[in-house]
MDAnalysis code that builds the backbone (N, CA, C; Angstrom):
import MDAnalysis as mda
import numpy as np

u = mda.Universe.empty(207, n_residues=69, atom_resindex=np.repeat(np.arange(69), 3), trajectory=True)
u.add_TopologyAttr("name", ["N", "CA", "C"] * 69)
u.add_TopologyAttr("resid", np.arange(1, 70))
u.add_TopologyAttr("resname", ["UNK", "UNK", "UNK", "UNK", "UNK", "UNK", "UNK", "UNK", "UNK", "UNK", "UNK", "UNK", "UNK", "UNK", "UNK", "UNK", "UNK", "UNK", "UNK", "UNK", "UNK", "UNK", "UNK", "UNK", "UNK", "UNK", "UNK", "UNK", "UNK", "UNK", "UNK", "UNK", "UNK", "UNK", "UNK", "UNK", "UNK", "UNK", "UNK", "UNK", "UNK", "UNK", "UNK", "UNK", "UNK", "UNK", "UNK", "UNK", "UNK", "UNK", "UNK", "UNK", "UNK", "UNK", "UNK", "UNK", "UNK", "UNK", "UNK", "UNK", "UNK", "UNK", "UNK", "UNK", "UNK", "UNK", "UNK", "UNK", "UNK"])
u.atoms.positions = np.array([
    [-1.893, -7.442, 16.886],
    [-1.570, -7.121, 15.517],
    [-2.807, -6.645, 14.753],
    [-4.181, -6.888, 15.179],
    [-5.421, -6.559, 14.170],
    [-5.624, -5.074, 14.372],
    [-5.103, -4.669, 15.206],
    [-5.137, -3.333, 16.164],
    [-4.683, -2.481, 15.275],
    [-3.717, -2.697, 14.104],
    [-2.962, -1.855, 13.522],
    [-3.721, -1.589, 12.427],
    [-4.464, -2.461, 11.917],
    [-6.035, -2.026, 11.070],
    [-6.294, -1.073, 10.733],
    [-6.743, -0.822, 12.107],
    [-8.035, 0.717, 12.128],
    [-7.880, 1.512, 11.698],
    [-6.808, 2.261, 11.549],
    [-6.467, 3.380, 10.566],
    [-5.161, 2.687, 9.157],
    [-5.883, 1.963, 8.554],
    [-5.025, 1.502, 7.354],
    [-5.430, 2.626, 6.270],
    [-4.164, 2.885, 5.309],
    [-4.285, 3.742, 4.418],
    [-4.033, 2.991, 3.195],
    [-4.690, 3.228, 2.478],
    [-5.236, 2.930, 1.146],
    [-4.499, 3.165, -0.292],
    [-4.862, 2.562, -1.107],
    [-4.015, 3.405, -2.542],
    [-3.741, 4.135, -3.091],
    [-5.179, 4.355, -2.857],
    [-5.556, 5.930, -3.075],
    [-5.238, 6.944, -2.249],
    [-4.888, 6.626, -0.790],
    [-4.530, 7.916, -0.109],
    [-2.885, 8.022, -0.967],
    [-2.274, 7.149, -1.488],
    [-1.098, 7.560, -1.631],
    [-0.587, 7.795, -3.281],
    [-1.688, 7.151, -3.820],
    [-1.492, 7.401, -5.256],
    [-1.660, 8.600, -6.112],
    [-0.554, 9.048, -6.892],
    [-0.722, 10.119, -7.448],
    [-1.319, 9.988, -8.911],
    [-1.693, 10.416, -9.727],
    [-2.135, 10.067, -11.055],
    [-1.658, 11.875, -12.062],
    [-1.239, 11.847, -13.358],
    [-0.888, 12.573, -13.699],
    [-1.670, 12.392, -15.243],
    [-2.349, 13.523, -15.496],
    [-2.798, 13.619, -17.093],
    [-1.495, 13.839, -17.914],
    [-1.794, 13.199, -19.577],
    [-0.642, 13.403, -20.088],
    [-0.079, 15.154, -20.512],
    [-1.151, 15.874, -20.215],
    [-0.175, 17.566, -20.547],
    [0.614, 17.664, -19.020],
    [-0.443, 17.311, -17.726],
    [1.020, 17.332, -16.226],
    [2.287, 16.144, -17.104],
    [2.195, 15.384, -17.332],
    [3.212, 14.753, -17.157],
    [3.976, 15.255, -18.312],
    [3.868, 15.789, -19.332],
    [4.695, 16.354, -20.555],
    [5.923, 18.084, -19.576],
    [5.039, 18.326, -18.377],
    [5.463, 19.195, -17.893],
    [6.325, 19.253, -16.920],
    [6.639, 17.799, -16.559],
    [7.622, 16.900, -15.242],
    [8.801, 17.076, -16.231],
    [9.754, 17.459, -15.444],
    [11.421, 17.796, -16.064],
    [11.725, 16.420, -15.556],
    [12.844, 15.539, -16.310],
    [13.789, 14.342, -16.163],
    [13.364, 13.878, -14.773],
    [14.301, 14.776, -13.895],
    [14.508, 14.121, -12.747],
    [13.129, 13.934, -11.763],
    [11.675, 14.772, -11.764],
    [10.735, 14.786, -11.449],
    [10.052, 13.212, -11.864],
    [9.967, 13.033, -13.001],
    [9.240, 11.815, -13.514],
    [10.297, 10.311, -13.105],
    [11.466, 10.610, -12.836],
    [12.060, 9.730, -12.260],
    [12.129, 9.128, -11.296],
    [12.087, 10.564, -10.364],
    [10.965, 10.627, -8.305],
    [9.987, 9.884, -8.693],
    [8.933, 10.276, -9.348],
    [7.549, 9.987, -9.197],
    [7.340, 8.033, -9.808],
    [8.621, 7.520, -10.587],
    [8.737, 6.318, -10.989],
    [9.179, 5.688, -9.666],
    [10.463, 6.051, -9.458],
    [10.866, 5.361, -8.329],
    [9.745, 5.454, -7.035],
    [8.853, 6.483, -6.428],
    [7.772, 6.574, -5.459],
    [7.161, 5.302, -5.952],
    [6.537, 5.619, -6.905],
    [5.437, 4.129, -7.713],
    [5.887, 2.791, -7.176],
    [6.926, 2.541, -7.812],
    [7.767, 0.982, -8.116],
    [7.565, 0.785, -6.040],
    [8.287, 1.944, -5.645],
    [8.627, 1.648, -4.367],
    [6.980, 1.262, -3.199],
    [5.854, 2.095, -3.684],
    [4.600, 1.819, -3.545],
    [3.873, 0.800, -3.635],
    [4.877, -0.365, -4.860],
    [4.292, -1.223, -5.580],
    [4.857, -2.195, -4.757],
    [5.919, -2.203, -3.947],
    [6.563, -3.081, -3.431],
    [6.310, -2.943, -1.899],
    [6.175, -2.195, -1.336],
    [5.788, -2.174, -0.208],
    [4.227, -3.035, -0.142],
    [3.163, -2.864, -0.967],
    [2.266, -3.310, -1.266],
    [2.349, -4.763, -1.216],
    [2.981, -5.242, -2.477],
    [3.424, -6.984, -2.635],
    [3.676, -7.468, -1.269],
    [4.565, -6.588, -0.479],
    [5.060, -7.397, 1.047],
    [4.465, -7.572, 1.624],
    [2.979, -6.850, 1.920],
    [1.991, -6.431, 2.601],
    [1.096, -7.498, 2.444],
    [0.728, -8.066, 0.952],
    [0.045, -9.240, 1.032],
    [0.782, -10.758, 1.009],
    [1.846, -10.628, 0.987],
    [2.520, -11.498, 0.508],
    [2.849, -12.407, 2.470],
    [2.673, -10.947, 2.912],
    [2.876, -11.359, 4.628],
    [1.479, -12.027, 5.168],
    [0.913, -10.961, 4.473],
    [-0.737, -11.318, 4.672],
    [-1.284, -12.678, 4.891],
    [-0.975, -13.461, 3.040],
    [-1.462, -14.840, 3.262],
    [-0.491, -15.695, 3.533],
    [1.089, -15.362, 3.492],
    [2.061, -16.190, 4.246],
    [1.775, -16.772, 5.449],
    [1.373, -15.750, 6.496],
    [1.139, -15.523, 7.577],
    [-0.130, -15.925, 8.030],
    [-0.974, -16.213, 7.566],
    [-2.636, -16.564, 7.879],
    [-3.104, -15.603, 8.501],
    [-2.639, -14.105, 8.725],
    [-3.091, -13.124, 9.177],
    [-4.765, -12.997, 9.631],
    [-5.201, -12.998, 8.109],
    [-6.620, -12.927, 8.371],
    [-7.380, -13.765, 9.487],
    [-7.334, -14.967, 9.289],
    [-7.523, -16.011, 10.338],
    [-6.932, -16.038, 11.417],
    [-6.159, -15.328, 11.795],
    [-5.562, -14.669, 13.236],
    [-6.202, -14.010, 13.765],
    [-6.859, -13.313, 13.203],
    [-7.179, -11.942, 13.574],
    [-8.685, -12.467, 13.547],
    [-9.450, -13.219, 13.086],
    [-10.502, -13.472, 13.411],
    [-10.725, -14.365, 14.465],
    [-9.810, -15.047, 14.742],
    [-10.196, -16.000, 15.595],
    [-9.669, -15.423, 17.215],
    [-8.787, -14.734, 17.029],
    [-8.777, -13.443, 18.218],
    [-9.775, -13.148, 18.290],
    [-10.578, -12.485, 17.697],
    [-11.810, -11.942, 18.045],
    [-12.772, -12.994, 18.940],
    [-12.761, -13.839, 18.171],
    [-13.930, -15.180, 18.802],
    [-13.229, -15.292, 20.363],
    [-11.708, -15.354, 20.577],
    [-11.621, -15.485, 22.042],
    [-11.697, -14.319, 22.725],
    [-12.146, -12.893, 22.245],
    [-12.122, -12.154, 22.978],
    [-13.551, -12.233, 23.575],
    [-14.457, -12.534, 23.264],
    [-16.121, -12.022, 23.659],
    [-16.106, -12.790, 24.678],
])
């Protein structure tokens, strides 16, 4: 499972940010996409840590290491 790491993508690879003249220029249904993307971003996220320290992940994954050497 630590394996899946190595190429983790970030917030920023997925976050969009919009100045307020772009966003005055998003028609209805555009700014609605881009809400629902967010919320849905925001939640995938929560699960992500929420598994994280549920799970003792971190401490899994380190102590794998110690039995690998």
């Amino acid at each position: 499972m630590c394996g899946l790491f190595t190429d983790a993508v970030t917030y920023d690879d997925v976050h969009i940010s919009f100045t307020q003249e772009e966003w005055v220029l998003l028609n209805p249904s555009q700014k609605s996409l881009y809400k629902d993307l967010l919320l849905g971003t925001y939640r995938n996220l929560t699960a992500i840590v929420y598994r994280w320290e549920d799970h003792n992940i971190e401490e899994h994954c380190k102590s794998s290491r110690r039995h690998r050497r």
